[in-house]
C-alpha positions in Angstrom: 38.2 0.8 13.7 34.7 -0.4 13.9 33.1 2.3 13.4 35.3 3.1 10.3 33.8 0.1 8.9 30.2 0.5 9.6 30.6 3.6 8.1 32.2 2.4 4.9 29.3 -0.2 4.7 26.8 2.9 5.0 28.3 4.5 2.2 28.9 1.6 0.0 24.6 1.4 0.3 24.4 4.6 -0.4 26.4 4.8 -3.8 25.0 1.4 -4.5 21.1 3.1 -4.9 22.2 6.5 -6.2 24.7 4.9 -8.9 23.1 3.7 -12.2 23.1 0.0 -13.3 25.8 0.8 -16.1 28.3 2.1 -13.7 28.2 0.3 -11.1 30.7 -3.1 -10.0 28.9 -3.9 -7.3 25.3 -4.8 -8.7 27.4 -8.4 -10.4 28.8 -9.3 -7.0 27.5 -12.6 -5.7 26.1 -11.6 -2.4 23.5 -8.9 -4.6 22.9 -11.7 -6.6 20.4 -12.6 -4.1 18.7 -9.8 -4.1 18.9 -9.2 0.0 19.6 -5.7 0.1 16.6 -5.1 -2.7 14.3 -6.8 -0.5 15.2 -5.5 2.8 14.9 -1.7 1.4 11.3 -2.7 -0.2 9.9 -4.4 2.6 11.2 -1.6 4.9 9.4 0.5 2.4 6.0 -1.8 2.6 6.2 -2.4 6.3 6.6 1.5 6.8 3.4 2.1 4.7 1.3 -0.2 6.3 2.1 1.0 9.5 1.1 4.5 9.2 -2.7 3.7 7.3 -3.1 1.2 9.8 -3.0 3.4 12.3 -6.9 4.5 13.4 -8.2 7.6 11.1 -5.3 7.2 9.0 -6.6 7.0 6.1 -9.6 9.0 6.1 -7.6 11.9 7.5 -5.6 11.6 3.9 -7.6 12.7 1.1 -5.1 11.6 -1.6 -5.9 8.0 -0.1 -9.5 8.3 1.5 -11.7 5.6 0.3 -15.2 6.5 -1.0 -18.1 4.8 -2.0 -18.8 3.2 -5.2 -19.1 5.2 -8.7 -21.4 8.6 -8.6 -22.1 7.7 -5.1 -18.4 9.6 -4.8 -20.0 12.8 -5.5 -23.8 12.9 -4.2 -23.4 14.6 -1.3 -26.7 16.0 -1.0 -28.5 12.4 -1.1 -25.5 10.7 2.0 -26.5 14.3 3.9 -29.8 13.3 3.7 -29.2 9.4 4.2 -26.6 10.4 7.3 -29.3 12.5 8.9 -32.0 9.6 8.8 -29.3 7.2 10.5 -29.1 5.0 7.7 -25.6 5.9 6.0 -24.1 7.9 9.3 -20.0 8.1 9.3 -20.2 5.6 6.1 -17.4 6.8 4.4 -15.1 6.8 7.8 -16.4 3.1 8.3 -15.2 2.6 4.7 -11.7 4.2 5.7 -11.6 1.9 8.8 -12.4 -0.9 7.6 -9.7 -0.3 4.5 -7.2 0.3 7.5 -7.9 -3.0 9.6 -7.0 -4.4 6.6 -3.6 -3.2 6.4 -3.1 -3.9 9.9 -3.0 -7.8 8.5 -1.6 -7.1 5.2 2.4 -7.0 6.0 2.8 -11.2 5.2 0.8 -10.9 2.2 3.4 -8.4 1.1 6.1 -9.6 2.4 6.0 -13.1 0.7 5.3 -11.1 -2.6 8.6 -9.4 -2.0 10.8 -12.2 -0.8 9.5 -13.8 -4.8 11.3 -11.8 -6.4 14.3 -12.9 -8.6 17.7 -11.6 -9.2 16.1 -9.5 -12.6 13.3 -8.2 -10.2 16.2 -6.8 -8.5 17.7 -5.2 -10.9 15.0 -3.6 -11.7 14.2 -1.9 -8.5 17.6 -0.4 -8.5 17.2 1.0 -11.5 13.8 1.9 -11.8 13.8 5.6 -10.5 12.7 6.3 -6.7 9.8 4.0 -6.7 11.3 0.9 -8.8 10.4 -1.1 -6.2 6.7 -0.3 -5.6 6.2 0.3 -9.4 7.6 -3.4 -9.9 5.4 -5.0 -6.9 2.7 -3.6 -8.2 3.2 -4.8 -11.9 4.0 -8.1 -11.3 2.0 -9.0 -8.2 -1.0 -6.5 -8.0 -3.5 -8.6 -9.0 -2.3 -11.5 -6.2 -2.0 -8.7 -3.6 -5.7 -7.5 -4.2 -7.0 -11.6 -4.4 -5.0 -11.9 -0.9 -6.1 -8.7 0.4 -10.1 -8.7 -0.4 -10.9 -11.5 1.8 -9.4 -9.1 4.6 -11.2 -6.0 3.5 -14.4 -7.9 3.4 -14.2 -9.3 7.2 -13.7 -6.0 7.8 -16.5 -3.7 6.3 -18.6 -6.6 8.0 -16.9 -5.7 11.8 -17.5 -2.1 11.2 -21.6 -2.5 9.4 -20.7 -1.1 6.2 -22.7 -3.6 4.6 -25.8 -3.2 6.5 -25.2 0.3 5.5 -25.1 0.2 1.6 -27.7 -2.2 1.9 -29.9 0.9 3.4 -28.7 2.7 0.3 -29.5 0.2 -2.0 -33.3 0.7 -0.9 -33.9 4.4 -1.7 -35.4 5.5 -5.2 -33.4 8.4 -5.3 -30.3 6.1 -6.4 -32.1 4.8 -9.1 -31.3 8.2 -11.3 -27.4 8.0 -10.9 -27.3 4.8 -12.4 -24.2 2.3 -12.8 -23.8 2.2 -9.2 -23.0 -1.5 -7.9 -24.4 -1.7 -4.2 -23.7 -5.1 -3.9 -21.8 -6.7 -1.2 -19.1 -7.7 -3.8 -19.4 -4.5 -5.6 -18.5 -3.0 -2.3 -15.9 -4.8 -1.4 -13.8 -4.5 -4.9 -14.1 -1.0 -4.8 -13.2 -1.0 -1.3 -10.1 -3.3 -2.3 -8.8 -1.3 -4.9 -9.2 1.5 -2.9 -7.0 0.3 0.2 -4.3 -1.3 -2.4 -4.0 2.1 -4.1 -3.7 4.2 -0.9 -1.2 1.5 0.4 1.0 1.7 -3.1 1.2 5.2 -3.1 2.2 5.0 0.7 5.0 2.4 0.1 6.0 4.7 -2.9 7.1 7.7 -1.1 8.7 5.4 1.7 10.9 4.1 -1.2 11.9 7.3 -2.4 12.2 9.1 1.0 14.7 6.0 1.5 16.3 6.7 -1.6 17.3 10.2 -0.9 18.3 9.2 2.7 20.2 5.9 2.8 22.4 6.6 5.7 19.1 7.3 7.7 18.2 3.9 8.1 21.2 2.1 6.6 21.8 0.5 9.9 18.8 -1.0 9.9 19.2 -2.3 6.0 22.5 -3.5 6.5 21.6 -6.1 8.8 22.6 -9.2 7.6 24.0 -8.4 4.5 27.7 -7.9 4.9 
């Protein structure tokens, strides 16, 4: 009999985020009201991304997410081979890629207190928002906070792995000077770096929402905890 009922609960989650809004009796009840099962799939969804680019090489190994440096510096190649082979710029773009990965390691709080703000419209939202409501709503409303938060992490980070000392190398040859709107700063770094990590880290908590989406039952066990 218990198991009947665990799997009625599985199914009820699983009609309740393929249903739309417009059809569906359950999205009024008092216990979605507060939003818990909204947030627990989201910050499964957050907590799933973070774990995978935190892990080392993670995101480097991605290219859709790989951080690069600043502006035209994305594309001159031949002046980093030549900067690489002097030993001022060596393995600077994986140090970038670390360093955006350390902070993801230390990201889940920030994230999670961004989710656990939202309100019963939030909520709504996510449900019916397509397979990445969620993220697309996060992202909206709080991406700006996230990416104030998150810098501060980013930055203690390029210091650990010398990416600084490495742009600053950079910032010294002439050849730079004919590429042009190229910010070698330590803040220019850093924001680009930022950006960067929080765009890899979206589309990462994207497709965990969606790949929920399709499989509910997958992890509804998990989910359910503590909402019936």
């Amino acid at each position: 009999m218990r198991n009947m009922t665990k799997k009625l609960k599985l199914t009820a989650v699983a009609t309740f985020l393929a249903v739309p809004l417009s059809v569906s009796p359950i999205l009024s009840a008092p216990a979605y009201a507060q939003n818990t099962g909204v947030k627990s799939l989201l910050g499964n969804a957050s907590d799933g991304a973070l774990d995978k680019l935190s892990k080392p090489g993670a995101f480097y190994a991605d290219k859709a997410v790989r951080v690069l440096l600043p502006g035209p510096l994305k594309n001159a190649t031949k002046i980093l081979r030549f900067t690489s082979k002097a030993g001022l710029t060596k393995d600077i773009t994986r140090n970038l890629n670390d360093a955006a990965g350390k902070a993801a390691l230390e990201a889940k709080p920030i994230f999670r207190s961004a989710i656990d703000n939202m309100t019963l419209t939030d909520g709504v939202g996510v449900v019916t928002g397509g397979g990445t409501g969620g993220t697309d709503y996060l992202r909206k409303t709080s991406g700006e906070e996230l990416a104030v938060k998150i810098r501060p992490l980013v930055e203690k980070a390029l210091g650990e792995v010398g990416a600084y000392k490495q742009v600053e190398s950079l910032g010294s040859l002439s050849a730079l000077s004919s590429l042009g709107g190229i910010d070698l700063s330590r803040d220019g770094l850093t924001d680009s770096v930022t950006e960067q990590a929080l765009d890899g880290i979206f589309s990462y908590i994207g497709a965990e929402e969606t790949n929920f989406r399709k499989n509910p039952l997958k992890k509804g066990k998990k989910l359910l905890k503590g909402i019936f």
